[in-house]
N, C-alpha and C positions, 0 to 999 in steps of 0.2 A: 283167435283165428284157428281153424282147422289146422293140421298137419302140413307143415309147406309143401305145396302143389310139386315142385323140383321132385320130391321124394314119392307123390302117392303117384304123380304120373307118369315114373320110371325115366323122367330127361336129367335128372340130377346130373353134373359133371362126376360127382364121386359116391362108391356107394355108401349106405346108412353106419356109422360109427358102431363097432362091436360092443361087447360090456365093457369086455375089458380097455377099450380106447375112452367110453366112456367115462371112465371110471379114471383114468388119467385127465381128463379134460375138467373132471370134476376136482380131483387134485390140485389140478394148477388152478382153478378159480378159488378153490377153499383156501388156498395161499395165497393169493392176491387180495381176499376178502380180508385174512387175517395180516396183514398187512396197513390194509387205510384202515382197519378200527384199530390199528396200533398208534398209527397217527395221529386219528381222531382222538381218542384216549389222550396221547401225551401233551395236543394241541389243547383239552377241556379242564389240563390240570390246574390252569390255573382259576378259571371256575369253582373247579373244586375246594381248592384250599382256601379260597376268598369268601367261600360261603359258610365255609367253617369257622374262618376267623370270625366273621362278620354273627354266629350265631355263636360263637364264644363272646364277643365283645357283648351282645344281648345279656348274657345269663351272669356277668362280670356286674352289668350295671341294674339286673333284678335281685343279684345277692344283697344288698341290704334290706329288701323288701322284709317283710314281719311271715314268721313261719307260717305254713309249711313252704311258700315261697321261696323265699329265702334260703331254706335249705336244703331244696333241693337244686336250685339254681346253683349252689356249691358244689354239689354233686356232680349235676350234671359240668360244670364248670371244668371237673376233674377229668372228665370224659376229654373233651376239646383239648384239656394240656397235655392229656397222653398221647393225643392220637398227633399231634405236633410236636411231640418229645422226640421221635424217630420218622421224620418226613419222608424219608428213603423208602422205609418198610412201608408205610401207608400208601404213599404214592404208587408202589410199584403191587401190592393188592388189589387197589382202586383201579388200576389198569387190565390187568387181570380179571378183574371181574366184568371189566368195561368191557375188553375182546370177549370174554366169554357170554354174555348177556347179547353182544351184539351177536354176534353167530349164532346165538340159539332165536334170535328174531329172525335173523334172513332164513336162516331153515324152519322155522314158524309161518313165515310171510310166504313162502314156497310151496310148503306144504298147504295150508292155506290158498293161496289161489288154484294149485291144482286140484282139490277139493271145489270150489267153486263152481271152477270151468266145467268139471264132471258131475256136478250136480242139475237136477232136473229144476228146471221153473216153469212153472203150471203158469204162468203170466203171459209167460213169449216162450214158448215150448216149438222151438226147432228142431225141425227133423231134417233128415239128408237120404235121398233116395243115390241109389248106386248100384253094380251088378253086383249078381250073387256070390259069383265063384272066383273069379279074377282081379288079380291088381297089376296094372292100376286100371279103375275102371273106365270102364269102354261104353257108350251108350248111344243110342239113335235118335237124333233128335225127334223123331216120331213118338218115341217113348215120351221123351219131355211133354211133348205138345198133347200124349195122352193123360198122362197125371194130369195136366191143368185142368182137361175136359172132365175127370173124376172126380176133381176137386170144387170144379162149376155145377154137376147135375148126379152125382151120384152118391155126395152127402147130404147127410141132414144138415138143414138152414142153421141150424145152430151149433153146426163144427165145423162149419167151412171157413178157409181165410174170412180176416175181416174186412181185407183191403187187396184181391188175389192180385193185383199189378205190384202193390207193393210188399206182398208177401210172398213173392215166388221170385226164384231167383235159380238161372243156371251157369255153371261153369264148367268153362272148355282151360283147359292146361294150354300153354302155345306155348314150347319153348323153340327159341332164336338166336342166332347170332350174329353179328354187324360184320362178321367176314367169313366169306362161307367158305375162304380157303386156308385158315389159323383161327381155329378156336377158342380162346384165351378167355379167364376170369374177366377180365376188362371190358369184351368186347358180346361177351353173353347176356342175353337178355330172356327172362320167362314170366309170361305177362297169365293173365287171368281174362279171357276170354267172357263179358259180361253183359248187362243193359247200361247203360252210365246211370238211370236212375235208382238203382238197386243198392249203389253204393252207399247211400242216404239212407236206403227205406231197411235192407237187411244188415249191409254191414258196423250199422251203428252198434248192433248188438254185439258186435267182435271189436271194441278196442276204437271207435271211428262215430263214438257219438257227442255229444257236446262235453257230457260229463268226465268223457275222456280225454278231451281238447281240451285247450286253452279256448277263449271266444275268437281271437283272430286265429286262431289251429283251423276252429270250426269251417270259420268264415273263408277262409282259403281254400277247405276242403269244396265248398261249396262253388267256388268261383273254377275249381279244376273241372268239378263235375259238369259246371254250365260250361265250359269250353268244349271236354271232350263230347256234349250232344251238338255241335254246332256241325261236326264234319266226323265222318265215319274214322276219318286216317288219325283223328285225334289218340290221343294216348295221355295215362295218368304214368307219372314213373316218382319212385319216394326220392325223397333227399338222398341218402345213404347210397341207395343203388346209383341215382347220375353221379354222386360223387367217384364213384369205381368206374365208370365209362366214362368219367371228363365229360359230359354233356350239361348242358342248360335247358330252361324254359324256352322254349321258341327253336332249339334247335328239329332239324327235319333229320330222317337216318334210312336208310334200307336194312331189314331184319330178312335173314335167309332161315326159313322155319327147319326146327329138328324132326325128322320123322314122318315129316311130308315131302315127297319129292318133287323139286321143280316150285316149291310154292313161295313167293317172298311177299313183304309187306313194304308198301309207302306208307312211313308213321312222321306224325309231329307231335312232340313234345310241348301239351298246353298249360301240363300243371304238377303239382305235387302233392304226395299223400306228407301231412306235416313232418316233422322232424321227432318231434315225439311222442307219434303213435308208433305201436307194433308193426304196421304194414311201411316202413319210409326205406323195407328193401324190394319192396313188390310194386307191379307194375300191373296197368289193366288195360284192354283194350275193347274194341266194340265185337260186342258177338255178331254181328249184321255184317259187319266189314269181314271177318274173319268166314262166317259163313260161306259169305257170296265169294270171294279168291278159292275156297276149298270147291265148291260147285263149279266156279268155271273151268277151272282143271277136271272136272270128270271123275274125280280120283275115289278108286274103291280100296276094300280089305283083301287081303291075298288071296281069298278064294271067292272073290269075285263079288260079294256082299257089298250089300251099300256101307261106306264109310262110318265107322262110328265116332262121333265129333266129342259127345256130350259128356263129360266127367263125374257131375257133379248135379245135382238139383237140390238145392235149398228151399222150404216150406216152414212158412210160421204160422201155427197153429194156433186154436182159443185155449186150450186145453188139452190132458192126455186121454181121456175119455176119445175126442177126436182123433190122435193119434194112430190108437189104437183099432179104431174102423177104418182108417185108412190101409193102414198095415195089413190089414188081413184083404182089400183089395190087391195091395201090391205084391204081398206076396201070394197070389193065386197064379201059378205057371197058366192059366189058363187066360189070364188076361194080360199078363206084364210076359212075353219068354223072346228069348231069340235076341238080347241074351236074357236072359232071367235076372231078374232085381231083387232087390228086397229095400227093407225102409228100417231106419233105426233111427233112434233121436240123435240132437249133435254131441251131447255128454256122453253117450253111450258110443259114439264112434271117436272121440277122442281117448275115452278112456283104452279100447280098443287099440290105438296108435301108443299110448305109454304103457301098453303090457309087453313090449322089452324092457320097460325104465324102472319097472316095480318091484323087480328085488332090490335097488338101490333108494327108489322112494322109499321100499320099507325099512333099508336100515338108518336112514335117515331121518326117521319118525320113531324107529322103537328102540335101536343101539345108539345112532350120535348125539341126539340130544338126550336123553336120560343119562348117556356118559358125560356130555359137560353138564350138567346140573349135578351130577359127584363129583367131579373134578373143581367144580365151582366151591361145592361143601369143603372139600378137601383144604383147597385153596388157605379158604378161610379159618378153617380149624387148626392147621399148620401153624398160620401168622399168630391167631392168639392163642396158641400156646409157648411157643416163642416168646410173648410178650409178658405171660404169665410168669414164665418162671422168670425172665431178667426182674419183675415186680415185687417177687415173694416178701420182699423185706421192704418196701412198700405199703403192702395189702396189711403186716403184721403191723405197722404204727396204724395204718389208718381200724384197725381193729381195738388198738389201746387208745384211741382216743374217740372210742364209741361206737364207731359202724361196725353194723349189724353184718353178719353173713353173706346177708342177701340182699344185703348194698353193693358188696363188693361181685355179689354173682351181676346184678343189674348193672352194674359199670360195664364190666366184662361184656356182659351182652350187647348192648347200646354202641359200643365202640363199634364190633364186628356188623349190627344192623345198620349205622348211618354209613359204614361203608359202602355194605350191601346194597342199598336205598340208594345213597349216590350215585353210584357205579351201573345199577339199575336203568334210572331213572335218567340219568344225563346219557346213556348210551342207544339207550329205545327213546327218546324224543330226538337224540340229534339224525338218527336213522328215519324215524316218521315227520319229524317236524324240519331237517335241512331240505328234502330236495320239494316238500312245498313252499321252502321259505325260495327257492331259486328259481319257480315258478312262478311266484306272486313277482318277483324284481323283475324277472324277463318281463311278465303282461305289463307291469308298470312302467317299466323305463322302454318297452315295447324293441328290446332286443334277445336274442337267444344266444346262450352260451351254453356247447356240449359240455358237460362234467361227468366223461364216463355214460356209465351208467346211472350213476346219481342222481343226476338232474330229472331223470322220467322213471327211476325206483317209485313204487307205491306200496308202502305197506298197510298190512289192515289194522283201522286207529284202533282197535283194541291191545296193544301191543304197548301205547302209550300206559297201561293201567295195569299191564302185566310185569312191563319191567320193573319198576318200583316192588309190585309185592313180592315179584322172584328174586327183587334184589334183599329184600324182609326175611322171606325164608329161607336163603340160603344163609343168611347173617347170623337167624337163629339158631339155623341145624348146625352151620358149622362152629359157633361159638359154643354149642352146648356141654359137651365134655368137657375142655380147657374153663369155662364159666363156673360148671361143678369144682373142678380140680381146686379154683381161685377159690371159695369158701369153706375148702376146707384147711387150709394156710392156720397150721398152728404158732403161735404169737413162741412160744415157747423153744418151740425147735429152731426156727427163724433164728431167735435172738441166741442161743445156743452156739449157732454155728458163727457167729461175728464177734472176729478178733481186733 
């Protein structure tokens, strides 16, 4: 979804959060996060150590096997009894690694999507027409009605929309309140100004298409949008937002508009944007009904100019070739002025809205995760050295009864990798695989239950395939020293020192 309309069309109640609040707000959720993966973590332990036993009990009952079977099955055997010799210290690594794997996914999956968002697709290549100089932007609905006409006769057959009814799309900002004499969070309403059939044709590609729904998600969306074309006064509002105003489906309301004077709306309440898309705090209403209330008031710009309604014009594209001769129509003062426009794609005008956010996006990409993937090594090289030395006279019998150097480096290693791998692996699938598993039980047993954020998190499935190997390479980077140090365990000194 674009930047919330509250913010670009200047009716927000409050204004835009500083860095520095930012930056606080970003605190308390990184504590909140590190928090449920500590949860999570101490909830999957037993997971953990069950699958350990259960792959100790395996290598217990392939040590008889005939070598090399056999012997290494012993080996590894030795592995499983050490890392259950001190359940405290494993467990409390395992966890460790679990918060820390799981943080470097949500800031993976973040980074990540806003990557996406700001990338270009030559597929469905949206653009956003808006004025030049000003925010938030101001436009005439003549302008609007002029793009369409440029868009119908003044491209070439093979860059124009494919579908212009359902490739064009404008939006007006309304912001409103249910009491125009105490303006309260509860009682504010800021709707989106729309065609009801656009919500289907464009906004699918913003979070509102099937692949983003559930099928009854869809199929609700669907039944709101045949409502609101039945009657102009109809209105879509999300779940989230009627729950802050106490309203229902079917209820009716009076909105007193901000910024317009004297102007109000008769709205009713026919449906909802689902519960777990992005938009279930946004609200939309007919641009025809909206239009016509602003024209019969008469109502102009301070110095006497026709009102400007239009926010907003969305256009989907074949490609950026298209684009790109669009653009140089819209931007010719000589055809678009009064006010003067310009045209930019939607990745490029969102990235545009997160250049406050970018000195934080960046230290969040190049300082905090590259510091917990150290802190992760650290972690681990800490624990098995620890373990190393309480071992020393361990590592020296199992030396005089034949193992080799770099048996005992391969023990060492193996212990800190199945941590790794565990820890991993159990903490990047319960983060990708829990809240589709809570998705799947809602469509089945055909109820919804909020969990947080959780239940409509989506991370990108490649994360499932990354946890595992980050949990491999931090096992080996941080076992590696303390792993050297264990082969070099002289038998002689060892036994020297034991009285």
């Amino acid at each position: 979804m674009y930047p919330g309309f509250e913010q670009v069309s200047g009716t927000g109640m409050t204004a835009d959060p500083t860095l520095l609040q930012s930056a606080v707000y970003l605190f308390i959720i990184l504590f909140f996060v590190l928090f449920l993966l500590t949860l999570l973590a101490v909830c999957s332990l037993p997971i953990f150590f069950s699958t350990l036993f259960g792959m100790g009990q395996f290598l217990k009952l392939s040590a008889d096997f005939p070598d090399p079977v056999g012997k290494y099955s012993k080996l590894f055997g030795l592995i499983f009894r050490s890392l259950n010799r001190n359940m405290l210290r494993t467990a409390l690594t395992y966890i460790a690694l679990f918060v820390l794997t799981g943080m470097l996914t949500l800031i993976y999956s973040l980074v990540s999507f806003l990557g996406n968002i700001t990338k270009e697709k030559e597929d469905n290549l949206q653009v956003i027409m808006t004025e030049r100089y000003n925010i938030p932007s101001k436009m005439l609905r003549g302008q609007a009605t002029q793009l369409k006409s440029v868009l119908q006769n003044d491209l070439p057959p093979e860059s124009r929309p494919r579908n212009l009814e359902d490739d064009f799309m404008m939006w007006s900002f309304v912001g409103a309140t249910l009491d125009k004499d105490k303006r309260t969070q509860e009682n504010t309403l800021f709707m989106l100004a729309l065609e009801p059939h656009t919500i289907l044709t464009m906004l699918e590609f913003q979070g509102l298409s099937k692949a983003d729904l559930s099928e009854e998600g869809y199929a609700e969306l669907q039944t709101s949008v045949a409502a609101m074309q039945e009657d102009k006064r109809n209105i879509i509002v999300g779940h989230e937002r009627l729950d802050i105003m106490g309203k229902k489906v079917g209820d009716t309301l009076t909105a007193y508009a901000l910024g317009f004077k004297d102007i109000q709306f008769d709205l009713k309440i026919v449906g909802t944007f689902p519960a777990e898309s992005r938009w279930s705090k946004s609200a939309t209403m007919r641009m025809d009904y909206f239009e016509a209330t602003i024209d019969n008031k008469g109502l102009k710009e301070a110095d006497g100019s026709p009102l400007r309604t239009v926010n907003l014009v969305w256009v989907r594209l074949p490609n950026k070739k298209a684009y790109e001769e669009l653009a140089v129509i819209v931007n010719d003062p000589k055809k678009f002025n009064n006010p003067a426009l310009k045209l930019e794609t939607a990745s490029a005008g969102i990235s545009s809205f997160l250049t406050a956010y970018k000195d934080i996006l960046w230290g969040m990409k190049y300082l905090v995760m590259p510091a917990i993937m150290i802190i992760m090594c650290l972690v681990v090289s800490i624990t098995i050295t620890i373990s190393v030395r309480e071992r020393r006279t361990e590592m020296a019998v199992m030396k005089v009864m034949g193992f080799l150097p770099w048996h005992v480096m391969m023990m060492i290693i193996t212990e800190a990798v199945l941590i790794g791998v565990f820890g991993g692996m159990l903490s990047t699938w319960l983060v990708y695989f829990g809240p589709e598993t809570i998705r799947t039980i809602q469509e089945t047993l055909g109820f919804k239950v909020q969990i947080g954020f959780f239940s409509n998190f989506k991370a990108p499935w490649e994360i499932v395939i990354y946890g595992p190997v980050l949990g491999f390479m931090v096992g080996l980077i941080g076992s590696a020293v303390p792993a050297w140090s264990s082969r070099k365990v002289k038998v002689s000194e060892v036994f020297a020192q034991v009285t």
